[in-house]
C-alpha positions in Angstrom: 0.0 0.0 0.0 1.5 3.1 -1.0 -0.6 4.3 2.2 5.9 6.0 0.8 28.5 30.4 0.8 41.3 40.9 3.3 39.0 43.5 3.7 37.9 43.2 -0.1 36.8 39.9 0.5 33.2 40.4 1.4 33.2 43.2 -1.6 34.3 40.2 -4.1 32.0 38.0 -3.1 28.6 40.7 -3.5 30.0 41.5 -6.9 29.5 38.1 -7.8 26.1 37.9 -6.2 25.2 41.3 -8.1 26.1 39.7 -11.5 24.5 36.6 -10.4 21.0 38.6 -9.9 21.4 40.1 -13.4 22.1 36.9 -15.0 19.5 35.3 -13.6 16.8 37.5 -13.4 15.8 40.8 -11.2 12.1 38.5 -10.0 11.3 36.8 -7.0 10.3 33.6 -7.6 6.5 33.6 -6.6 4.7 30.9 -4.8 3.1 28.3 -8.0 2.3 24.9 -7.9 3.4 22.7 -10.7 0.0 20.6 -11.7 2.2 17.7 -12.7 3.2 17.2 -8.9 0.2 15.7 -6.8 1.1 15.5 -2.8 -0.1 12.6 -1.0 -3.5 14.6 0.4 -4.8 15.1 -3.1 -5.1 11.5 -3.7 -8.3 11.0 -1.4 -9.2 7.7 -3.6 -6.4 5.7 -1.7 -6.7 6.5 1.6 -10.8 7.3 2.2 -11.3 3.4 2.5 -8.2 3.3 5.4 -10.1 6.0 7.2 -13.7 5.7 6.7 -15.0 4.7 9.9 -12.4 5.7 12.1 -12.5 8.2 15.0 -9.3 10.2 13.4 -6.9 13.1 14.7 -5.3 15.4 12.5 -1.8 17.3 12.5 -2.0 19.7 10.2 -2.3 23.7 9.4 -2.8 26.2 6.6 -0.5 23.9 3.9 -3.0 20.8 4.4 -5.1 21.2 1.3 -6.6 18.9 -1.1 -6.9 21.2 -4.5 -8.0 24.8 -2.9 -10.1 23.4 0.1 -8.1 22.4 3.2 -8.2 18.9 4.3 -10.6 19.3 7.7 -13.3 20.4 5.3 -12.6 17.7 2.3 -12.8 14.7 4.9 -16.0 16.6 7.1 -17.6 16.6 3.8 -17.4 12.8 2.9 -17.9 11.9 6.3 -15.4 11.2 7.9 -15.1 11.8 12.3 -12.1 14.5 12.9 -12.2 14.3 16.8 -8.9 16.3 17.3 -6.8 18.4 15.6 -3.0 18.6 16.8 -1.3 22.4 15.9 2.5 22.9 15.4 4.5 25.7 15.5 2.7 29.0 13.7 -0.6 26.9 14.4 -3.3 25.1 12.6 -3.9 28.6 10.9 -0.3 29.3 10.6 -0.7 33.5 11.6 1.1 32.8 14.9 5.0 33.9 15.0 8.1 32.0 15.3 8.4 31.2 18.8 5.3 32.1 19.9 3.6 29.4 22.0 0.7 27.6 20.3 -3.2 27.7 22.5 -5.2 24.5 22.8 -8.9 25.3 22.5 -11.9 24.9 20.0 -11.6 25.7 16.2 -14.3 28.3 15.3 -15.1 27.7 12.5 -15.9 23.8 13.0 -15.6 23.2 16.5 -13.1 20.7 16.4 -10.9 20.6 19.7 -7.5 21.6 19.1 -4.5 20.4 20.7 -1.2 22.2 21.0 2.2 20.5 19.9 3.9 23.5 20.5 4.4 25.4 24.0 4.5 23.4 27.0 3.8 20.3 25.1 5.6 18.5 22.1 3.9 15.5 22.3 0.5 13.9 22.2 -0.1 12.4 25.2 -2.1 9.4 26.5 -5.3 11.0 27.3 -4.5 13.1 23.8 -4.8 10.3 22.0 -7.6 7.9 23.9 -10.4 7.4 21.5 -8.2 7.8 18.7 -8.3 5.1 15.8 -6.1 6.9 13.7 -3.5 10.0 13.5 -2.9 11.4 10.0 -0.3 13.6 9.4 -0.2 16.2 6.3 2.1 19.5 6.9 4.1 20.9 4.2 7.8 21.3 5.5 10.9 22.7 3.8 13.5 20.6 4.1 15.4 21.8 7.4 16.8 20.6 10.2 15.8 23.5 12.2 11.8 23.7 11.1 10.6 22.4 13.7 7.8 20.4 11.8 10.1 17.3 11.9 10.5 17.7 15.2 6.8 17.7 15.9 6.9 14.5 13.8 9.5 12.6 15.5 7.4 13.3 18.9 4.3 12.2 17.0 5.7 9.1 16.2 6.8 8.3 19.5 3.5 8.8 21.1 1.6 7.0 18.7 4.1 4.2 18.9 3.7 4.2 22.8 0.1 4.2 22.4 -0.4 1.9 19.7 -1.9 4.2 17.4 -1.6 3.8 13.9 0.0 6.9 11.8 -0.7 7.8 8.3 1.3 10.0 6.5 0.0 12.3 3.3 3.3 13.2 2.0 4.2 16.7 0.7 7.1 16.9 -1.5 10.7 19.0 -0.1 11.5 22.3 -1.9 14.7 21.9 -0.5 15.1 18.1 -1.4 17.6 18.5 -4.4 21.0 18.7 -2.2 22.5 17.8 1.1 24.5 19.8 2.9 25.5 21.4 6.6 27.3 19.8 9.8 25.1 16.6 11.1 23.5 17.8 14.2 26.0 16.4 17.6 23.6 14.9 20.0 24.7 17.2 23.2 23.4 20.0 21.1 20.1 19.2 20.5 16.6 20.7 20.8 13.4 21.3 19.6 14.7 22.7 16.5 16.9 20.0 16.5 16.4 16.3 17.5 18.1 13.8 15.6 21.4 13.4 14.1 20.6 14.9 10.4 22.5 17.8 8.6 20.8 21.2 8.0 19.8 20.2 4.6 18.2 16.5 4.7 16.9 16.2 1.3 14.0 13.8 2.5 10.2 14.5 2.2 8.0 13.6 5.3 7.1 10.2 4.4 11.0 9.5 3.5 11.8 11.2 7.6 9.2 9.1 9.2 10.5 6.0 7.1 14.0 6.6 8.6 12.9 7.3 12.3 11.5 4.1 12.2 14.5 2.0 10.8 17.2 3.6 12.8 15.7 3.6 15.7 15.9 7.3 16.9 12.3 7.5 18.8 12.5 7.1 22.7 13.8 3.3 24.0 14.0 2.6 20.7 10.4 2.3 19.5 8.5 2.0 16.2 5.4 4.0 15.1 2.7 1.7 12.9 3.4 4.1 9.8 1.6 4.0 6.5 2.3 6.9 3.9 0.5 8.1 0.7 3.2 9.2 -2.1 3.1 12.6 -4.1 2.7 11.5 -7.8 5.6 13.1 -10.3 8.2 14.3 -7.7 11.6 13.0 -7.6 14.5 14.8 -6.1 15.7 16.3 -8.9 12.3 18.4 -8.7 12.6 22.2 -7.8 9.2 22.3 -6.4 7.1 25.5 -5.6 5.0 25.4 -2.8 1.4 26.9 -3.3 0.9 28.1 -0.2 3.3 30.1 2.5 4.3 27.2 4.9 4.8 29.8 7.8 4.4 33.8 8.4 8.3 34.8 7.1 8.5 31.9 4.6 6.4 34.4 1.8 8.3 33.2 -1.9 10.5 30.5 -2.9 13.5 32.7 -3.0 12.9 33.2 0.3 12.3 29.7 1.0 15.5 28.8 -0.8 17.6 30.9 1.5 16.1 30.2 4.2 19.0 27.2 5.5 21.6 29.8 4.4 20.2 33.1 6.0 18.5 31.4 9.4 22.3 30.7 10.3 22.1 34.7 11.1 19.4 34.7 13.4 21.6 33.5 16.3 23.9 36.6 15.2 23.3 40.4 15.7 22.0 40.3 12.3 18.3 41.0 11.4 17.3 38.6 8.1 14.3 41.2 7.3 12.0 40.0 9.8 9.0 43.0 10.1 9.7 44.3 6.5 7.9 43.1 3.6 10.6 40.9 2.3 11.6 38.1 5.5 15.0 36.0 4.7 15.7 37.9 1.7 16.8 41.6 3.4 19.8 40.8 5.9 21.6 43.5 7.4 21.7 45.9 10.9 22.2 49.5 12.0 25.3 50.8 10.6 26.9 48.4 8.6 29.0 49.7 6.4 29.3 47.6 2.8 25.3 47.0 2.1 23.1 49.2 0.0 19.8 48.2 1.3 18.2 50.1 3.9 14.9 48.6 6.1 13.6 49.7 8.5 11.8 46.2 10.7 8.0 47.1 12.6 5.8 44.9 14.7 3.5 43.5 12.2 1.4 40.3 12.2 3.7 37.6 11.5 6.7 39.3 13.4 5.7 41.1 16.8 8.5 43.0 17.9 11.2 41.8 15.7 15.1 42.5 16.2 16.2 46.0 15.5 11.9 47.3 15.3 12.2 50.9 14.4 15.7 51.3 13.9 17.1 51.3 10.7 19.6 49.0 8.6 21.8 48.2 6.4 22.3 45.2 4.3 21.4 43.4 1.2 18.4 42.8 -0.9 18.4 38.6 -2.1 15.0 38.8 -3.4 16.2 38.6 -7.1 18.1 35.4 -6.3 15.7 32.8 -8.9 15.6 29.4 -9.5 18.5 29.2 -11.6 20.8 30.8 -9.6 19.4 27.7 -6.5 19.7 25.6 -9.4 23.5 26.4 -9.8 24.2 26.6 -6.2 23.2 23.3 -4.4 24.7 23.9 -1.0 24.8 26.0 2.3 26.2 29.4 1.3 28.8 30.5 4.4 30.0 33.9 2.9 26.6 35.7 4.1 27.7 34.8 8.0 31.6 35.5 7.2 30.9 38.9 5.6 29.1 39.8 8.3 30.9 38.5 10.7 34.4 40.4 9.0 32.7 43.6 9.0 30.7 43.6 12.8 33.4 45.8 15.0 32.3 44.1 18.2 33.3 40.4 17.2 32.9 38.8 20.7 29.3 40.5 20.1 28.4 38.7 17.3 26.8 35.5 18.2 24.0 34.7 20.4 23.7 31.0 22.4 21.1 30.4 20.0 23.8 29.5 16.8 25.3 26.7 18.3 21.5 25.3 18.7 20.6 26.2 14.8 24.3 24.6 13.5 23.9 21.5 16.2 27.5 21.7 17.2 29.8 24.5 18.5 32.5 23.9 16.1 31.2 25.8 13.3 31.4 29.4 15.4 34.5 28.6 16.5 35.9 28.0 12.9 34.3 31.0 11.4 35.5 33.4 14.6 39.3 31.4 13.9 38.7 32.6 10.3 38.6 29.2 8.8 37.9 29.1 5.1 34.9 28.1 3.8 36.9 25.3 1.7 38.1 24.2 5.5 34.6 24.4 7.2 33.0 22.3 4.2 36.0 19.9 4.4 35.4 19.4 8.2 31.8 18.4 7.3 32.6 15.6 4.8 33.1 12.9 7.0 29.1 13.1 8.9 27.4 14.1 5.1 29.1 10.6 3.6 27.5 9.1 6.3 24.1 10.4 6.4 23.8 10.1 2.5 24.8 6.5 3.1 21.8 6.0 5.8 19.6 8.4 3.8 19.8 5.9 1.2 17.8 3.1 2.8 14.3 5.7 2.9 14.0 7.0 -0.1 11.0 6.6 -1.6 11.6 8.6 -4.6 14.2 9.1 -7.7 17.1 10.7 -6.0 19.2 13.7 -7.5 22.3 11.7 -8.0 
């Protein structure tokens, strides 16, 4: 059942990101969805006969859609008993802001009760899931480490393991899934945004995550989840997909989306990465620096309450004409954004924040970047844990991989 990147240094490198913007284009790349790419939700033929009858629990927000109509609504309309609904980060309307703890309450606009997974609470528990015949799971994700929807996964899957509830997965293809890349995550270092020993880039859908949680052997005391998946139709890895719907509040275009494992390095930095301006993880910059040509100025708006730097303005640069092709050239982390910035910030023993040894899952990468290692040095120093995870990566693919 398929129920499966001297003092001129910085200025060299933005001189090839300008002519790397003309050559590719001057256009954000907006948010389309290719119709020959089907996700696992808009195949409701192959898994209405697995859950007809069943007293089911949801984990899903704003990206669980079937066509234009969300997923609650398609299943209440042929029937089918939603008892709970479980809501991740940003919530099951996906307006709350990064960080901000999830409420469990009533949905208004079909009464279902709904169950936080993030605030206090990671993981369903017992009395969460009494009654429950069946959890599905349909979130879009992105492809990285630090989203925390695989983190709400893996605790998913450990509670419906310890409970001996069944878990289906409606799997969403990975925008990101077309490389690998970053330091795998050291287990001393991890967290919510954070649990398991992957790089930053994974290059795994959902399905594929859940499928290697299982095998290995990474849920609590070793324990395996009853998992059954539904496959997107006409997505391999090679596919640079584009997401029809923002999967969080800052996450607005696929440029965006693109840089996002690059730029949220800066975020445990003095750097702001445009959140509160209209263009989040594609403006980077901060009060007074010196070698950007950008100005923003952040404010409190939906999406971003009180974000770094509200009010004030900054300088920086402007990565919203980065397109596909230039992604498409560029497979991999890109280090010289945290370097540059870095080189240039007076105050160096200023510059990071306890929270970038949590987003890189080890310390070592701060320490080789404030030694001045070379990016050639920091990607050699990751080698030896990405051979390793393509290797085990191998095992749960269930779809054509990029090489």
């Amino acid at each position: 059942m398929q129920i499966n990147f001297s003092s001129f240094q910085p200025y060299i490198l933005w001189v090839s990101i300008f002519f790397s913007l003309n050559f590719f284009g001057a256009v954000s790349q907006p948010l389309s969805h290719p119709l020959t790419i089907q996700p696992g939700a808009s195949q409701v033929e192959e898994y209405l006969p697995v859950i007809r009858g069943k007293r089911i629990a949801l984990v899903v927000n704003q990206t669980s859609t079937v066509g234009s109509q969300h997923l609650v609504d398609t299943l209440l309309r042929l029937g089918i008993e939603i008892n709970k609904i479980f809501a991740p980060e940003h919530g099951f309307r996906g307006e709350s802001d990064a960080g901000e703890q999830i409420a469990t309450g009533i949905d208004l606009k079909t009464k279902i009760p709904i169950i936080s997974l993030y605030g206090n609470v990671y993981k369903p528990t017992q009395e969460n899931l009494s009654g429950i015949d069946l959890v599905i799971y349909d979130i879009q994700d992105v492809g990285v480490r630090f989203y925390t929807y695989i983190s709400t996964l893996h605790y998913l899957m450990e509670a419906c393991a310890e409970n001996k509830v069944p878990l289906l997965v409606l799997d969403r293809p990975n925008p990101n899934g077309y490389y690998v890349d970053g330091p795998v995550l050291e287990p001393e270092f991890a967290s919510f945004i954070g649990v398991d020993p992957i790089p930053i880039v994974y290059g795994m859908t959902p399905a594929e995550y859940a499928n290697m949680l299982n095998g290995e052997h990474w849920l609590k005391d070793g324990v395996t989840c009853d998992l059954q998946f539904i496959l997107c139709q006409g997505y391999t890895h090679d596919s640079l997909y584009s997401l029809p719907i923002n999967p969080s509040p800052n996450l607005r275009s696929m440029t965006a989306i693109r840089l996002y494992p690059s730029l949220c390095f800066l975020e445990g930095t003095v750097v702001s990465v445009g959140r509160g301006t209209d263009k989040p993880f594609m403006l980077t910059g901060y009060p007074g620096f010196k070698h950007g040509s950008a100005g923003f100025t952040p404010m409190s708006i939906r999406g971003a309450k009180n974000p770094p730097y509200e009010s004030q303005e900054c300088m920086g640069y402007d990565l919203s004409g980065l397109n596909t092709g230039f992604f498409r050239e560029n497979p991999r982390l890109m280090l010289h954004w945290i370097t540059d910035f870095y080189t240039s910030y007076p105050e160096k023993e200023k510059f990071f924040t306890s929270y970038f040894d949590k987003l890189a899952g080890t310390d070592l990468l701060r320490k080789q970047i404030e030694n001045g290692a070379s990016e050639m040095e920091i990607r050699r120093s990751w080698e030896p844990g990405l051979e390793d995870y393509k290797s085990l990566r191998k095992k749960y693919l269930l779809y054509k991989d990029f090489e």
